[in-house]
Structures are given as C-alpha cells and as structure tokens.
C-alpha positions in Angstrom: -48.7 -25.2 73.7 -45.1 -24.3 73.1 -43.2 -21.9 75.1 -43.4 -18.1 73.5 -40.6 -16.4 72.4 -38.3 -19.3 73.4 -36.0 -17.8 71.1 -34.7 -15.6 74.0 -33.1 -18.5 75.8 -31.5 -20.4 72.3 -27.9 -20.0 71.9 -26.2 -20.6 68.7 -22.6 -20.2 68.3 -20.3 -19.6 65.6 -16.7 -21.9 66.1 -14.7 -18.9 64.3 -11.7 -20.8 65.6 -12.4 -24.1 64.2 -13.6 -22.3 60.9 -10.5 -20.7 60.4 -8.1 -23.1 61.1 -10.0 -25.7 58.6 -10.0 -23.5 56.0 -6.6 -22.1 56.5 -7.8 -18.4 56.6 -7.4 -18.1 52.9 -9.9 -16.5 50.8 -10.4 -15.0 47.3 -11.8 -11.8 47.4 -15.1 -12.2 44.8 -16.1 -8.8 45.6 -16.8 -6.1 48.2 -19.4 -3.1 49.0 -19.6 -0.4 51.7 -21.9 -1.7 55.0 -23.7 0.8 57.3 -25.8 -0.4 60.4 -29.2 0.2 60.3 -29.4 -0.2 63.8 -26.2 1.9 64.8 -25.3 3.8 62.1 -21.9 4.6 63.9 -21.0 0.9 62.9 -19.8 0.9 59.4 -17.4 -1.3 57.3 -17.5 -3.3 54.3 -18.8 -6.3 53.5 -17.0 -9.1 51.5 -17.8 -11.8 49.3 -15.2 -14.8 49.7 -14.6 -17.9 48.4 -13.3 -20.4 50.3 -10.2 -22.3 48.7 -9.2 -24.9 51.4 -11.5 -26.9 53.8 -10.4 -29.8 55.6 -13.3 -30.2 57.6 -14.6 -34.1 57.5 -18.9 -33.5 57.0 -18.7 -37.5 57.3 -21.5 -39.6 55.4 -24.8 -38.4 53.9 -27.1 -41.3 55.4 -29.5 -41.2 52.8 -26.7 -41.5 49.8 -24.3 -43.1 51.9 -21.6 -40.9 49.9 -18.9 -38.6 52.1 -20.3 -34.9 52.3 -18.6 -32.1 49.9 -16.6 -29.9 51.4 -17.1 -26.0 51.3 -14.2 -25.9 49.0 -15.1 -23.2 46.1 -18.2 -22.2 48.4 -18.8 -18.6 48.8 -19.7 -16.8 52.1 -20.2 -12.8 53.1 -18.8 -11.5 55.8 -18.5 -7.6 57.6 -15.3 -6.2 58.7 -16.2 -3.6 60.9 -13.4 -1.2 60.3 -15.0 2.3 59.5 -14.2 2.3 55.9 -16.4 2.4 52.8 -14.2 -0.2 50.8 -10.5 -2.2 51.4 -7.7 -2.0 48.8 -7.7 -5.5 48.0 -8.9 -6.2 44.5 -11.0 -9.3 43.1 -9.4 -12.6 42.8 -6.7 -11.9 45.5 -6.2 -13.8 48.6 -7.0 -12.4 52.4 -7.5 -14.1 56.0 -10.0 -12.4 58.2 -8.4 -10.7 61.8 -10.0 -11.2 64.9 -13.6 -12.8 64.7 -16.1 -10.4 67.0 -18.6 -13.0 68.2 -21.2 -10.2 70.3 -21.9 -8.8 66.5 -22.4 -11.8 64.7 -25.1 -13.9 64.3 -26.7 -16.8 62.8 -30.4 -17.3 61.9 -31.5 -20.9 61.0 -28.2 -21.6 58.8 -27.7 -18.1 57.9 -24.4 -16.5 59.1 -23.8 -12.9 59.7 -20.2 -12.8 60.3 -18.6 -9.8 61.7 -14.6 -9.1 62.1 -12.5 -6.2 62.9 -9.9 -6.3 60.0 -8.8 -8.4 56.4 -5.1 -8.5 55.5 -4.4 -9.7 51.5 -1.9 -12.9 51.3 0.2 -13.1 48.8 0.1 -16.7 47.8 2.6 -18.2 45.7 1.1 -20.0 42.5 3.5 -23.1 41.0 
C-alpha cells in the first residue's frame, strides 16, 4: 500500500536562476490582469502573460523521434508579480525581465508552474 499523503515530504523546485539566464530575462508582454489571493487577500498583484523570445536551454534528443527537442522559444508562460497593484504600465507587445524570483510563493503542480516575483521592469530593445 503506498504511503498517504506522501506529497508532504516531495520537494519540487523551480531553477529561477537557470530559467532566467537561458532565456535572457526578456519577455513580450501578451497581456496582463489584476491577481488577488484567495488565501491572503492582503497578497495582491497582477498577473502576466509572457512570451518567451530567447531560450538557449539544450532539451537534448527526443528518444522516441530521435530529433533535438524544441526550445520554449515563442512559448507562453503566466506569471504573478506580487507588487500590490491592480495592473503595470507596460503595454502589449513590449519587452520586460522579471525582478527577484520569490521561491516560498511559488509553486509547481505536476508540470504546472505558479510563478511569483516581486517586480517587472519594460526593456527597451533595439529592433535592426
């Protein structure tokens, strides 16, 4: 019979560090809406919609294809930034890096992330 509630003692852990540095921090804003706690309604921000532009990250070989893995590159992924404020003045289609990854708030379940930061900045990138 398998242990109950083993889920107390599984750790799974987000490598924010790693993340960002593959991807450059640099993110097109695809949209944004205001985020409230359900659980601590004192804990508010907004969540984003980004799409990833850059990923340098090497997913090696799918063994059943035997083709290199896709990068996340034109992926899109939510995060929170847990700043207090119902919406950030960055419009859609600009770029941003996330600030400061808080890794007690966020969480993943199975493959699902739940990605919490204090603060977005906009970039301004330089098109050719």
């Amino acid at each position: 019979m398998p242990i109950a509630n083993a889920w107390v003692f599984i750790e799974n852990k987000f490598k924010a560090e790693e993340f960002l540095k593959n991807t450059h921090n640099l993110y097109r804003l695809v949209s944004q809406r205001p985020y409230i706690s359900k659980k601590s309604p004192d804990e508010s921000g907004v969540t984003l919609t980004l799409l990833i532009t850059k990923d340098e990250t090497d997913y090696g070989i799918d063994k059943k294809s035997g083709l290199k893995r896709e990068t996340n590159s034109l992926n899109t992924f939510d995060v929170t930034i847990l700043n207090n404020k119902t919406s950030v003045n960055i419009h859609k289609g600009e770029y941003v890096k996330l600030v400061n990854y808080i890794p007690e708030k966020s969480f993943i379940i199975d493959f699902d992330l739940i990605l919490r930061f204090e603060n977005v900045e906009k970039v301004n990138v330089k098109h050719k």
